[in-house]
Structures are given as structure tokens and as C-alpha cells.
C-alpha positions in Angstrom: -22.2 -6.5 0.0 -24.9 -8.4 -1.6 -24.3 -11.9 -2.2 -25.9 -15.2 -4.2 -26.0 -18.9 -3.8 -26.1 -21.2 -6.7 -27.6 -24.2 -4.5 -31.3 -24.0 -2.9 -31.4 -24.8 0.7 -30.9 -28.4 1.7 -30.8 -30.4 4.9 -28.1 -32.7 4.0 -24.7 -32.3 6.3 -21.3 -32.9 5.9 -19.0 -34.4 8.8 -16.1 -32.3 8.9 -13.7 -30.6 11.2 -14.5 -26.8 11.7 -10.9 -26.2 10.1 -11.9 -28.9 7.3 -15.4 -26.8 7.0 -13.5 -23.6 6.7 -11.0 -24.2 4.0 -14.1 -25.6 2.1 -16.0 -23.1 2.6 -13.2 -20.7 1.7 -12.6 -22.1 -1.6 -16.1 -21.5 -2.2 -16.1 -17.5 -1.7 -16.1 -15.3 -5.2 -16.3 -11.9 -6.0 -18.0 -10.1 -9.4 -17.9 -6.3 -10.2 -18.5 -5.1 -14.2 -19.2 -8.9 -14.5 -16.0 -10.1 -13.8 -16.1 -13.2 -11.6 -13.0 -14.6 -10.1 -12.1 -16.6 -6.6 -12.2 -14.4 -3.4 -9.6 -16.0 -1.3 -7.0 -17.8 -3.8 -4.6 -19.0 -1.5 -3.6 -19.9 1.8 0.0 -18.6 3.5 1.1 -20.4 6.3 3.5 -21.0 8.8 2.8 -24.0 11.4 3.0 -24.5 14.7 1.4 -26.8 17.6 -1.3 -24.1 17.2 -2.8 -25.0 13.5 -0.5 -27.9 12.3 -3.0 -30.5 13.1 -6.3 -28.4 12.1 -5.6 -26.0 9.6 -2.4 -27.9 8.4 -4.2 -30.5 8.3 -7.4 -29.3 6.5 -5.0 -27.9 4.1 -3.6 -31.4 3.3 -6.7 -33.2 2.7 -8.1 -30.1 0.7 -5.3 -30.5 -1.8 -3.8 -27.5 -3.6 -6.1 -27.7 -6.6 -9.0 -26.0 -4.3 -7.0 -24.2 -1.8 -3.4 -23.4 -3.2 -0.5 -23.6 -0.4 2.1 -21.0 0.2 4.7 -21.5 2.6 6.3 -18.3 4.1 9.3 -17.4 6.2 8.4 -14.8 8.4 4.6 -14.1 9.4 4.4 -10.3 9.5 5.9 -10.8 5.5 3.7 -13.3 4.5 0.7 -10.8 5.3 2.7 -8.2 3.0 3.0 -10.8 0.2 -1.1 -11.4 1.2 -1.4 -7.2 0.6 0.6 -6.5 -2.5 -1.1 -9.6 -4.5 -4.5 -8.1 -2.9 -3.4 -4.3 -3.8 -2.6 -5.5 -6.9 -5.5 -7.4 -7.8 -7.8 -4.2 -7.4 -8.4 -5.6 -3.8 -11.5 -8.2 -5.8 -9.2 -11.0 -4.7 -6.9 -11.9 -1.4 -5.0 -14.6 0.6 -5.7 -15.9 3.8 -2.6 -16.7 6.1 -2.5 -19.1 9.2 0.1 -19.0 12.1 0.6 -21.0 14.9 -0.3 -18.9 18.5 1.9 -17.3 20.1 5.1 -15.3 18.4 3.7 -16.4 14.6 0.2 -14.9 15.7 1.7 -11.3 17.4 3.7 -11.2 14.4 0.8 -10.6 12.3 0.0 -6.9 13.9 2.4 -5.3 12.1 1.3 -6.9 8.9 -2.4 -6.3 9.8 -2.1 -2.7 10.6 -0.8 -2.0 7.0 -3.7 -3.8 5.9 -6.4 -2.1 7.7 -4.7 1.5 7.4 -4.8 0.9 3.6 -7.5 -1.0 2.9 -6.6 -3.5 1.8 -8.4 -7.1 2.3 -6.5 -10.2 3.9 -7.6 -13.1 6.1 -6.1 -14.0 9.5 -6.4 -17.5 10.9 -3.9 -17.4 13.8 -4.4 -20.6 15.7 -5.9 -20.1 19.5 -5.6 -21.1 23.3 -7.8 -24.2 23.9 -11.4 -23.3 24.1 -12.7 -25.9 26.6 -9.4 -26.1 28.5 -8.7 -29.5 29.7 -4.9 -27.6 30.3 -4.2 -24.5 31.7 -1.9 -22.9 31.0 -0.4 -24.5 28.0 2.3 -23.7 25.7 2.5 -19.9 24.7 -0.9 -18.7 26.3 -1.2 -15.6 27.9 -2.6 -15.7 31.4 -4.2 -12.6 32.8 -5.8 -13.1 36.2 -8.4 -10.5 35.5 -10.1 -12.1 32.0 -9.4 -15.9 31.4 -11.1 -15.7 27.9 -7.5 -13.4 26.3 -5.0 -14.5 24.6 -2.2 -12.8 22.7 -4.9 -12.6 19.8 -6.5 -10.1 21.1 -3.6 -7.8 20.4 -5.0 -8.2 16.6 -8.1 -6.8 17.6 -7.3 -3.2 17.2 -5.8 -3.6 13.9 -8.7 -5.5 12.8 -11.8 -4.6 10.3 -13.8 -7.5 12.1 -12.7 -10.0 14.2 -14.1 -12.9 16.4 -13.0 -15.7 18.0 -14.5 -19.2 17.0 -15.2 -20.9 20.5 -17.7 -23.3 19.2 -17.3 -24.6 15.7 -21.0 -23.8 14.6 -20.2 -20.4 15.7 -17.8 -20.5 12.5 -21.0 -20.1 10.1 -21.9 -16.6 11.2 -18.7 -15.4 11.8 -17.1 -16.8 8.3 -20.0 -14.8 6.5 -19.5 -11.1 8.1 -15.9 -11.9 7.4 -16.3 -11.9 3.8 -18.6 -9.5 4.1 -16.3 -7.0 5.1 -13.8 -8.4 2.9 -15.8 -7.6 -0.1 -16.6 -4.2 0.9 -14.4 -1.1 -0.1 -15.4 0.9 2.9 -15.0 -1.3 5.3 -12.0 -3.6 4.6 -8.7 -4.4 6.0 -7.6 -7.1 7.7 -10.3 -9.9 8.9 -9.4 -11.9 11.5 -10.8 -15.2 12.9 -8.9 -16.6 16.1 -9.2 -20.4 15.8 -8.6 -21.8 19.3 -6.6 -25.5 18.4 -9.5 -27.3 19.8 -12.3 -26.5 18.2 -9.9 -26.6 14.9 -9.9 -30.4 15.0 -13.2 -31.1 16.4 -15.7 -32.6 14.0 -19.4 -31.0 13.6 -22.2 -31.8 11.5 -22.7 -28.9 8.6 -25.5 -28.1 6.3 -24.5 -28.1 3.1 -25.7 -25.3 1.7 -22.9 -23.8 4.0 -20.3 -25.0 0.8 -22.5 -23.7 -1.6 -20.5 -21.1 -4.1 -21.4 -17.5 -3.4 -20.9 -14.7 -5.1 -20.1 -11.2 -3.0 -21.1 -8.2 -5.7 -18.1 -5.6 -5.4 -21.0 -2.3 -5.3 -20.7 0.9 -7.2 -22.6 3.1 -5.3 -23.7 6.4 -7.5 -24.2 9.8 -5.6 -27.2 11.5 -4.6 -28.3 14.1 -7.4 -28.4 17.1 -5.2 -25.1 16.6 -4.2 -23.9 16.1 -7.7 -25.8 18.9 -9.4 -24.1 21.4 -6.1 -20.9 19.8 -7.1 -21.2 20.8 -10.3 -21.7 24.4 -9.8 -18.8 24.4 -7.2 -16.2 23.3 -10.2 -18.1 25.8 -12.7 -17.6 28.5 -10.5 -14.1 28.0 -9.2 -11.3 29.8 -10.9 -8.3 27.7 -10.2 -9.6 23.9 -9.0 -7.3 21.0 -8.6 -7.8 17.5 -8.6 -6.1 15.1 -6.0 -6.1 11.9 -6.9 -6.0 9.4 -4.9 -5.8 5.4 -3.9 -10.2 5.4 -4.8 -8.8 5.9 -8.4 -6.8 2.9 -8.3 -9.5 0.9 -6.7 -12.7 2.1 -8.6 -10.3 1.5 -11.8 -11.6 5.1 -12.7 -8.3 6.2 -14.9 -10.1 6.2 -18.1 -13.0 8.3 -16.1 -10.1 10.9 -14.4 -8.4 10.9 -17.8 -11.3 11.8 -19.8 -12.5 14.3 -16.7 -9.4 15.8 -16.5 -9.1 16.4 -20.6 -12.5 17.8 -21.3 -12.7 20.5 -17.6 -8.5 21.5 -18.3 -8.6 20.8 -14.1 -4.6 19.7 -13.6 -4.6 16.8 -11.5 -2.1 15.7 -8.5 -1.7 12.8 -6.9 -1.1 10.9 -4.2 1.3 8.2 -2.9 -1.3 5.9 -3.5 -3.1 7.8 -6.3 0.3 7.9 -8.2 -0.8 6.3 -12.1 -3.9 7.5 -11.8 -2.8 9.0 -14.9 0.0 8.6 -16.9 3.0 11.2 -16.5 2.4 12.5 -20.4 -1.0 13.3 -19.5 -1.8 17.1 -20.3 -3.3 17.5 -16.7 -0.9 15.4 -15.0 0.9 17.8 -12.3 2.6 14.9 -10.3 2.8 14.3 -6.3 1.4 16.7 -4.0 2.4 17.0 -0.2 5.5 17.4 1.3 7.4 14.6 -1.3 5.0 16.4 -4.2 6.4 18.4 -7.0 6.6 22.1 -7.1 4.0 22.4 -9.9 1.4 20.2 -7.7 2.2 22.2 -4.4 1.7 25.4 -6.1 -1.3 25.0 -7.7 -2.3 23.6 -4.4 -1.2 26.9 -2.3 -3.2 28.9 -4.9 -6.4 26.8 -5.2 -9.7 27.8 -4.5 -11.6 24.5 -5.2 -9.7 20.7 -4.2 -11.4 18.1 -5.6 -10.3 15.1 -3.2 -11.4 12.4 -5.4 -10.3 8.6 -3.3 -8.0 10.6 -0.5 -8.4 10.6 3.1 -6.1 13.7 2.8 -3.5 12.2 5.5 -0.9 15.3 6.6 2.2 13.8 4.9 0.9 12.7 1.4 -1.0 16.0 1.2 0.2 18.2 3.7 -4.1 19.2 4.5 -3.4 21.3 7.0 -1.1 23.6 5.9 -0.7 23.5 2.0 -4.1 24.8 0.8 -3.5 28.8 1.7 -6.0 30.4 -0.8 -8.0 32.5 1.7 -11.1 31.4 -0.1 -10.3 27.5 -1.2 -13.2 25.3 -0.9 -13.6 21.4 -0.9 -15.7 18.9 -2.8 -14.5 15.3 -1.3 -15.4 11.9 -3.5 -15.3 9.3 -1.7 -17.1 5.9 -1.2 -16.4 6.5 2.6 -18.8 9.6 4.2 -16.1 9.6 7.1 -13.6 10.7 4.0 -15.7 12.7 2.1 -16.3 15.0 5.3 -12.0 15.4 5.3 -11.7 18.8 5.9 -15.0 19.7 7.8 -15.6 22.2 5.3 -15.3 19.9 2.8 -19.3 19.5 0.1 -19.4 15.5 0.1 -19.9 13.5 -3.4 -20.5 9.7 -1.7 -20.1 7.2 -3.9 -17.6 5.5 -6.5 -15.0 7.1 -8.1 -15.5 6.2 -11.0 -19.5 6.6 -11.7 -18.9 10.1 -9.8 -16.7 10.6 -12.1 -18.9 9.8 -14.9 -22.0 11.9 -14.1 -20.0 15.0 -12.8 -18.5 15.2 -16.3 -21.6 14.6 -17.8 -22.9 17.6 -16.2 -20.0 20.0 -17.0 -20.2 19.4 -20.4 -18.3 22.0 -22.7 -16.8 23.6 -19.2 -13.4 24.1 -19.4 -11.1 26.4 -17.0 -9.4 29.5 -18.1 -7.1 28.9 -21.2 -4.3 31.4 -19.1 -4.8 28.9 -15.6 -4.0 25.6 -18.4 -0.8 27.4 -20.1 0.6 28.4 -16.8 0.4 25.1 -15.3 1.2 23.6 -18.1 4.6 25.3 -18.5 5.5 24.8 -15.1 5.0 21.3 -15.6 7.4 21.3 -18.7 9.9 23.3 -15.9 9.5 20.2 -13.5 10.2 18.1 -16.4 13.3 19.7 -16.7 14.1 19.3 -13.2 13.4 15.4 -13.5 15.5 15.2 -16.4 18.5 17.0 -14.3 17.9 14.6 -11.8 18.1 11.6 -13.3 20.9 12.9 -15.7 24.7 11.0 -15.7 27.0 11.4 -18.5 31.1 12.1 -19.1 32.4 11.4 -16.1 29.6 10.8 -13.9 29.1 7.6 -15.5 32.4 6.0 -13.5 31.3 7.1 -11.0 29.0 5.7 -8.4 25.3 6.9 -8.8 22.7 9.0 -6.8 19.7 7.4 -6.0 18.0 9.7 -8.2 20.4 8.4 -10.7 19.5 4.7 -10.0 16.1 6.3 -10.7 17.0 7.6 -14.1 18.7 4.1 -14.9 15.5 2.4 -13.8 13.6 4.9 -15.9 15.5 3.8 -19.5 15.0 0.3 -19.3 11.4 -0.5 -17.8 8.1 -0.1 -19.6 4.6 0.4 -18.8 4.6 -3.6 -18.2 6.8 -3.0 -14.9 5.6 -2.6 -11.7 8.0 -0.6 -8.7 7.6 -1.5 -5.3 8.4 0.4 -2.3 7.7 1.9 0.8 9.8 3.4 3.4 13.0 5.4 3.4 13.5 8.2 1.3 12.7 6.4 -2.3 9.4 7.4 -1.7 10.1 10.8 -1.7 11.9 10.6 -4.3 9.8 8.1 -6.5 6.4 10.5 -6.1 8.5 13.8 -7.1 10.0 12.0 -10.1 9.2 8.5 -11.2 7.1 8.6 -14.2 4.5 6.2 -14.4 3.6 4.7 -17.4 0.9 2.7 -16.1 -2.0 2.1 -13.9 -0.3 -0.8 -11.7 2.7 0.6 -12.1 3.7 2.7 -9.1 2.7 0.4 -6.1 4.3 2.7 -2.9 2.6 1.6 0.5 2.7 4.8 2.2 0.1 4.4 4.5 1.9 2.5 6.9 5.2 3.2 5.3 6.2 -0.3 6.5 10.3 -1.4 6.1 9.9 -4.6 5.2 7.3 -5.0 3.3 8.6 -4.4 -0.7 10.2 -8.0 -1.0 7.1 -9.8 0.1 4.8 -7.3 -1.7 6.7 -8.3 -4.8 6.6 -11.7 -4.6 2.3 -11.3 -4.2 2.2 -9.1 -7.0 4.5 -11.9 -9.2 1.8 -14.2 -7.9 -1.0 -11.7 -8.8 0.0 -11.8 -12.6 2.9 -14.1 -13.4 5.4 -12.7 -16.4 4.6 -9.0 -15.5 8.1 -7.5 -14.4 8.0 -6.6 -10.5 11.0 -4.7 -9.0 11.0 -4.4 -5.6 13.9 -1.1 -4.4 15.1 -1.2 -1.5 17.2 0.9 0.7 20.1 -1.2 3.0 17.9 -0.2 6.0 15.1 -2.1 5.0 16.9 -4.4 3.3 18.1 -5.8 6.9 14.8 -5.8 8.5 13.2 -8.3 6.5 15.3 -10.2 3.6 14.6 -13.6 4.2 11.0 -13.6 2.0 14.5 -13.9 -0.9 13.9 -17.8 -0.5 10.2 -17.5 -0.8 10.9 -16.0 -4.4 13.8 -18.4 -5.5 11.3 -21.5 -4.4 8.1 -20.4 -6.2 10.1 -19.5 -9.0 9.2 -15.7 -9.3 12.1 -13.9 -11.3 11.4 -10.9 -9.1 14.3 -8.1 -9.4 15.6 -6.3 -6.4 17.4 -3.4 -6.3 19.5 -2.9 -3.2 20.5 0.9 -2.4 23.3 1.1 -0.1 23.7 3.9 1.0 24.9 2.9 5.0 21.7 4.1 7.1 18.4 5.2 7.3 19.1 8.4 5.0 15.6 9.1 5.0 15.3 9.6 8.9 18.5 11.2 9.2 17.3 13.7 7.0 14.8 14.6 8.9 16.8 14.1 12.3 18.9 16.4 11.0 16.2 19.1 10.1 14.4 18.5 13.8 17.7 19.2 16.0 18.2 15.6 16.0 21.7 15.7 15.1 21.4 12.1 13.0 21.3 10.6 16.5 21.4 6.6 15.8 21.1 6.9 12.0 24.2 6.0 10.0 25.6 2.7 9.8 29.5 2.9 10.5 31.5 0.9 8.0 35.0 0.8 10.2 32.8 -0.9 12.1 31.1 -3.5 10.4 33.8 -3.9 7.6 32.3 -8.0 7.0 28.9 -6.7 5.9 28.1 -7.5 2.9 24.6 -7.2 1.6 24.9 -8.5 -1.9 26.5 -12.0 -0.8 23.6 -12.5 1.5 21.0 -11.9 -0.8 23.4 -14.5 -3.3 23.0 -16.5 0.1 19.4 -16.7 -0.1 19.2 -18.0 -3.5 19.4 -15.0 -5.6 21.3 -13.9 -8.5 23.5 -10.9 -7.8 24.6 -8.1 -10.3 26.9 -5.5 -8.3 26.7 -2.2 -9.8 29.4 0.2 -8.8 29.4 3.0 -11.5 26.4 4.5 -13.6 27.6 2.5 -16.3 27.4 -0.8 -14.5 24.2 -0.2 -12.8 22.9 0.5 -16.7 24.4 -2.7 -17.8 22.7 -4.6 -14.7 19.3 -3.5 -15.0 19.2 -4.1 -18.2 20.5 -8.0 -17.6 18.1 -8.1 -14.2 14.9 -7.1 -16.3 15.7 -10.0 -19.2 16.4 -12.9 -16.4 14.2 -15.8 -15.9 15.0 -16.2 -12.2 14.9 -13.7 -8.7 17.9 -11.3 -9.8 19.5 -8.5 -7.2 21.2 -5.6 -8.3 23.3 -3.9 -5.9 24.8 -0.6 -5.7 26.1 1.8 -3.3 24.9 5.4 -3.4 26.8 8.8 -3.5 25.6 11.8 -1.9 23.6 13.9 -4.1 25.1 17.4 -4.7 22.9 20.3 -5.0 23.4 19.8 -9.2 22.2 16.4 -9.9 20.2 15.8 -6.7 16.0 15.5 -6.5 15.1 18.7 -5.8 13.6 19.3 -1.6 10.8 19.1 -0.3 8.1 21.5 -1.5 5.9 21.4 1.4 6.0 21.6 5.5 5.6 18.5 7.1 4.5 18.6 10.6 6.9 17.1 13.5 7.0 19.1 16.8 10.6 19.7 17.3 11.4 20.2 21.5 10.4 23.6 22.7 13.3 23.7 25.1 17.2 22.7 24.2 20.6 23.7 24.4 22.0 22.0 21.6 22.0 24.9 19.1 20.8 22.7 16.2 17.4 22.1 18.3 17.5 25.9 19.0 17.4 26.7 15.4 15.0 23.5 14.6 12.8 24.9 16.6 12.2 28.6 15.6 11.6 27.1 11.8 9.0 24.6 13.7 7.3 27.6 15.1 7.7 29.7 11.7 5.9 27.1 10.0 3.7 25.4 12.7 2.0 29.7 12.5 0.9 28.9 8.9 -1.5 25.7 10.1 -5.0 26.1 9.2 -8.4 24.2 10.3 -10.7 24.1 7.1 -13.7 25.1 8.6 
């Protein structure tokens, strides 16, 4: 990324701690793309600990809030989701930096950083550090290892890192602070940055140069392609017969909608979409097919199954989202990959590269297939079995008569959620099956509306995610659903919403397990080994008085017709709001309709168990049909 300093060089210092020296310097950092300026890193998360109290903490303090806002966290591996969806939600121009002690508040971070780095998405990691000159050893929480006296439980962060140093000496902070928002600011290459900060060298004072503080500016590139490539592109899409579009997250992130909408209109290409290319375009688009992949729509899988050119415009075409290897069957389909990444626009091997930015690729491939449009009898028959899916959706989602005393399907609590949000609303989620069932038949009204981290599909990472985004844009509606699985794993972020004061709405789906998992246990010969929660046996569990526990409002649903009611009263409050419902079974009537693609997970080639037996000859049936695009 290219950057710019408004101050010429100087050889003034400034006496200040090297934690004192990075906050300031921190609240110095911007980013500009299309001319839009705003503040790099906007705030700080943080949990303390005898590992940052005193330097970060402390730098913090003496900051004040104006020039580095304070948020205080409950969990550390949340606070880095919070950190994600206000980044994701920001178009990943601005992000939050979060401190922890070392120790357990710095190991907890991995989990946070890998969905960060897997996703690409930019946050800042300043776990605290073992002493650097170590005038005690061992001391509280450090990791000794008698082969390497320079580790630390840091180091487990390294892996799941875009860039990462440790800052042994604080003038080694000046280089290492720069490549860190260097790779911040770069769509390729970011993820999660961190800097280890042993305690030390947090609270030791050094002499800076000024021009250290100075305000940069870190130009977000759009890189265009190379010409030759584009003009073979072109010809590629003029000559294919049946092309497809799969969108991706590089839509989102270029903010290339208008570009893909006006693409998609003038070529007649129907467009599918990832989990995190889901918005891309709106669901009333002409070209809009929906999800693609096993959890995709059976209008976006068949067009996939019969296509001879994929567009893979932002996708890294991962095996779930778009089921790459075995999906794309037309004996003769070809590839054309966009992608700011060259390792991604490679994916398959067989795959003609456009490198560069969605959205300028966008531009000038449109530009050159002017007045090319497919075959009007390709458009009407996708187009009507979109209007079949439609159908489908609206089967789905459908509760009346008596079905609305009863208590809902989740597709139902869908259909619910459907009627009373608007294109202002935002839906987050992310493991379970609600993303399944949100990428077959959610329809998004906006671009930030469908925010579904599938990448990691991390549990526990919708509440916090929510309250980032609320943070991101205060007064924009942010639900965050939630299955009673996930719910467990990571509620407490509840207080974090009641004591910043965003009115986030959660939606609690009990439906006593990990329905998602059994499902699939269930289809591998596992039987739904360890995946239902038994009521006899927990009869005292009740998820809706905790979350009233933790400071929320709390709206129990137990029909169709409550659940209406509550949503309606949880998108019109002023403060963090719960709805809470326990699920039905779907039947085979008003259910989401299965999966439309094969999703690869090797079932045991040896059993007794007759369900494993049968699990597997459907593995092997299946597994016959892979395919390397070569």
C-alpha cells in the first residue's frame, strides 16, 4: 500500500513509553480509497492483566478516549469477533486493535485470529509479552521450553497471523508498526496483525522522532488487469453458451454491486453467490440465482452442473460454499477467475486469471462486451426456475390456520424475520444449520445485509460481530440469530451490548442440540453420537432468563403468532432485546428444501454399524463423481 505524510521530516523527539508511542502513533493511521478518508484503527478492545495493565492500560489512560476510544470486553476470543464484524462491516477500510494480558487472554485470541486471517479481514493484536531483558525467570504465565528461551505462548498466534513480530526493543516498534499497517491496508494480504509486546519494553521510555506521529494516509489500491488477459476474457464469455457468475466476498469488498448489477443486466449471465458473496445483488435482481454449493439453491447448482464457463469473480472457491470439486460436471466447462489475489485467480488450475479489482474488472470486461448478451432460451429457462425456487422459499417460510399456534420451524422463524425487516437490517450468523438455511432462502435486500462468516464458521462469534457492526454504523438494525448451541458457547458479550448501549436484537433458536452436526452425523453413519441436548436431563435450563440475566430484554415466542408479535416489538426497541423461541422439526411440507450439492466428508471405510455401512457406499457413489479441473 502506498502511503503519505503530512509533516516533512524533523529531528525533534518525543519522550514516551513504547506503549505511550504506539497508541499515538495508532491514532495517527488513515486509510483513503475513491477519496474517502477515515481513521484506520478507531478503537482499542481490551481486557487487562499484569501483562498490559501498566503499559498499554496505561498508555490508554493518558491518551484519553477522544484519540483512541476504549472498549472493554468480556471474553478475548469475542472481543476479536466484535474487532471482525465492525471491520467486515466497514468494507475492511477501518479496524480495532485489541490488547490482552499474556497468558490465557493472549491464547484466547487464536481462535479469534484464525477467523480473521481465513476471511480477510483486518484486526490488530497487542497481547502483552514475557519480559524481554528478564531480570525474572520464569514469571507468572510464561512458557518455558528448554530448547528456545526466546517463546512464549504468543507464538501460538504466529500461524494464524498475516504478519507478526515481537517488539524486543522499543525502537524496533517503528519498523514493525509500519509493515503492520501495511498489511492491514492491503486486500491481499490481510488478516490478523499481531505485535507481541513483552511488559517491559511496554513501559520503558525512548526517545522518538516525531515525524514517527505524523498522520499517514495508506491508499486502499484498485489494481486494473492486464489487457491481454482482459481482451482473452472477453472472448472466453462471448463464446461460452451457458456462463455463470459466482459471486463472491471480492464483491463485497471492491463495493462492485453496482458494477455486477449492471454486468449481470447488460451480458443476461445469472449470477450465484457465495456465503460471503450473498448481496452482492439483491434477491429481485433478474440474474440473481441465489447460493451455490452444497447450502445453494437448486436453480444456482444446476446452472452450475451444466456450465461451460464460471466466472469466479472474489471466491477462493472453498469445497463447501461451492462444492469446486465436484459440482461443475459440464465435460467442457472452463474458468476465468477475478481476483485481486493471483493465488485465487489460479483456483481451479485450469482456471484463465483476470488479476485485479472486482470492481474495475468489472468495468472494462463489460465495456468490452458491449451489446453481448447470452441466448434469450439460456435467460427464460433460468429465469423460470428461479420463479420455481421462489415458490419453494415461499413454501418454506409459509405459516397460516393452524400452524400459527403452533411452534415454528426455523425456516418459519426465517419467514417471520422476512416480513418485518428492511433493507436497513443487517443478519448475523455463522455456524449451525442457519447458514444453510439463510444462503438457500434469505432474501437480501441489501449490500450489508447478509453478514454470514462462513469461512471459519465460528460458534460464537454472531453476538460480538453484532455489537461491532452496531458500533460500525449506530441506528442501523443488527440481529444477531443464534442457535441454543452457540448460544452456550459464548453469551456473555450480552453485557458488552447492554453497557455501550447497542439495541442489538438476538434471536435465540432452541432447538436442544447442534441440529446442524447431527444432521450430518446422521448422514456419515454417525448415529447423532454426542449431539442432542437431553431435556429430562437438564430440566433448570433456561436460556431466555440468562440472556434477561445479562441485562437483556426478553420476548419468549412460543407460537408463529408470538414470534410475529415479538419481532416486530424487538425491531422497534431502543435497548439489546432477545427473542426466544423453541423450534419444531420441519416436516417434509413446510421445511427448507435439502441440500442440492455433495459435500465431501470421508465416512469410515470399514464398520459394522449398518448406518456406517450404508453411509459409506453413498460416500463412494459420490466421492466417483470428484473432478480435478485441469
Amino acid at each position: 500500500m502506498s502511503t503519505s505524510s503530512t509533516s516533512s521530516t524533523s529531528t525533534r523527539t518525543r519522550r514516551l513509553t513504547t506503549a505511550q508511542a504506539l497508541v499515538a502513533f495508532l491514532s495517527r493511521q488513515f486509510t483513503e480509497r475513491d477519496g474517502r478518508r477515515q481513521r484506520l484503527i478507531a478503537a482499542t478492545w481490551g481486557i487487562f492483566g499484569h501483562g498490559n495493565v501498566a503499559g498499554i492500560g496505561q498508555a490508554l489512560l493518558e491518551t484519553g478516549g477522544k484519540d483512541m476510544p476504549f472498549l472493554q470486553g468480556r471474553n478475548e476470543q469475542a472481543m476479536v469477533h466484535a474487532a471482525v464484524g465492525y471491520a467486515r462491516h466497514s468494507g475492511r477500510l477501518s479496524a480495532h486493535a485489541v490488547t490482552t494480558s499474556i497468558g490465557p487472554g493472549a491464547t484466547n485470541l487464536v481462535t479469534g485470529a484464525a477467523g480473521a486471517t481465513i476471511n480477510r479481514i483486518p484486526v490488530l493484536l497487542l497481547p502483552g509479552d514475557v519480559f524481554a531483558t528478564r531480570p525474572a525467570d520464569p514469571v507468572l504465565q510464561q512458557l518455558e521450553v528448554p530448547y528456545a528461551g526466546d517463546v512464549s505462548v504468543n507464538d501460538a498466534l504466529r500461524p494464524v497471523s498475516r504478519y507478526y513480530d515481537r517488539i524486543a526493543r522499543p525502537e524496533a516498534l517503528i519498523p514493525a508498526a509500519l509493515q503492520a499497517m501495511r498489511v492491514l491496508t492491503d486486500p491481499v494480504a490481510t488478516g490478523a496483525v499481531t505485535l507481541a509486546l513483552p511488559q517491559d519494553v511496554q513501559a520503558e521510555a525512548y526517545d522518538w522522532p516525531e515525524e514517527f506521529f505524523a498522520e499517514r494516509v495508506w491508499t486502499v489500491r484498485r489494481p486494473r488487469p492486464d489487457r491481454d488477459e482482459l481482451a482473452a476474457a472477453a472472448e472466453a464469455v462471448r463464446a461460452a453458451a451457458r456462463p455463470l457468475i459466482i459471486a463472491g466476498g471480492g464483491i463485497r469488498y471492491s463495493g462492485a454491486q453496482a458494477e455486477l448489477a449492471e454486468f449481470a443486466g447488460a451480458t443476461g449471465i445469472p449470477v450465484a453467490s457465495t456465503q460471503a458473496g450473498k448481496g452482492s445483488l439483491r434477491h429481485d435482481h433478474p440474474a440473481d440465482v441465489g447460493g451455490v454449493g452444497h447450502t445453494g439453491t437448486a436453480t444456482a447448482d444446476d446452472l452450475a452442473r451444466g456450465a461451460d464457463l464460471v466466472i469466479a469473480a472474489g471466491t477462493r472457491l472453498s469445497d463447501f460454499t461451492t462444492a469446486s470439486s465436484t459440482l461443475f460436471r459440464n465435460p467442457d466447462v472452463r474458468f476465468l477467475g477475478i481476483n485481486l489475489d493471483p493465488h485465487d485467480a489460479h483456483k481451479p488450475a485450469a482456471a484463465r486469471p483476470l488479476v485485479g479489482d472486482a470492481r474495475e474488472t468489472l468495468r472494462e470486461l463489460g465495456a468490452l462486451l458491449a451489446g453481448h448478451r447470452v441466448d434469450p432460451v439460456y435467460a427464460a429457462a433460468y429465469g423460470s426456475a428461479r420463479e420455481d425456487w421462489e415458490r419453494r422459499v415461499d413454501l418454506a417460510f409459509r405459516a397460516e390456520g393452524p400452524d400459527l399456534d403452533r411452534a415454528p420451524t426455523q425456516a418459519q422463524v426465517l419467514g417471520a424475520l422476512d416480513a418485518v425487516v428492511t433493507g436497513e437490517d443487517v443478519l448475523v450468523n455463522a455456524a449451525g444449520s442457519l447458514p444453510g438455511d439463510l444462503h438457500k432462502l434469505w432474501r437480501t435486500r441489501s449490500p450489508l445485509q447478509y453478514h454470514v462468516e462462513y469461512g471459519y464458521s465460528c460458534m460464537g462469534y454472531e453476538i460480538p460481530a453484532a455489537i461491532g457492526i452496531g458500533l460500525a454504523e449506530p441506528g442501523r438494525p443488527v440481529w444477531a440469530l443464534v442457535g441454543d448451541g452457540t448460544y452456550l458457547m459464548n453469551p456473555t458479550e450480552l453485557v458488552t451490548a447492554v453497557q455501550e448501549g447497542v439495541p442489538l436484537k438476538l434471536v435465540i433458536l432452541d432447538n436442544r442440540g447442534y441440529a446442524s452436526i447431527g444432521g450430518l452425523s446422521e448422514a456419515v453413519g454417525g448415529e447423532r453420537l454426542g449431539t442432542a441436548f437431553a431435556p429430562e436431563h437438564t430440566p433448570g435450563v433456561d436460556l431466555a432468563a440468562n440472556a434477561a440475566s445479562l441485562g437483556m430484554a426478553v420476548i419468549r415466542a412460543r407460537t408463529v403468532r408470538d414470534l410475529r408479535e415479538a419481532l416486530a416489538e424487538a425491531r422497534a426497541a431502543d435497548r439489546p432485546t432477545c427473542v426466544y423461541t423453541r423450534t419444531r422439526t420441519p416436516d417434509t411440507v413446510s421445511g427448507p428444501p435439502p441440500a442440492q450439492a455433495w459435500w465431501d466428508v470421508p465416512v469410515a471405510e470399514t464398520a459394522t454399524r449398518p448406518s456406517a455401512i450404508e453411509a459409506r457406499q453413498e460416500y463412494d457413489r459420490q466421492a466417483a463423481q470428484r473432478r480435478r479441473h485441469l
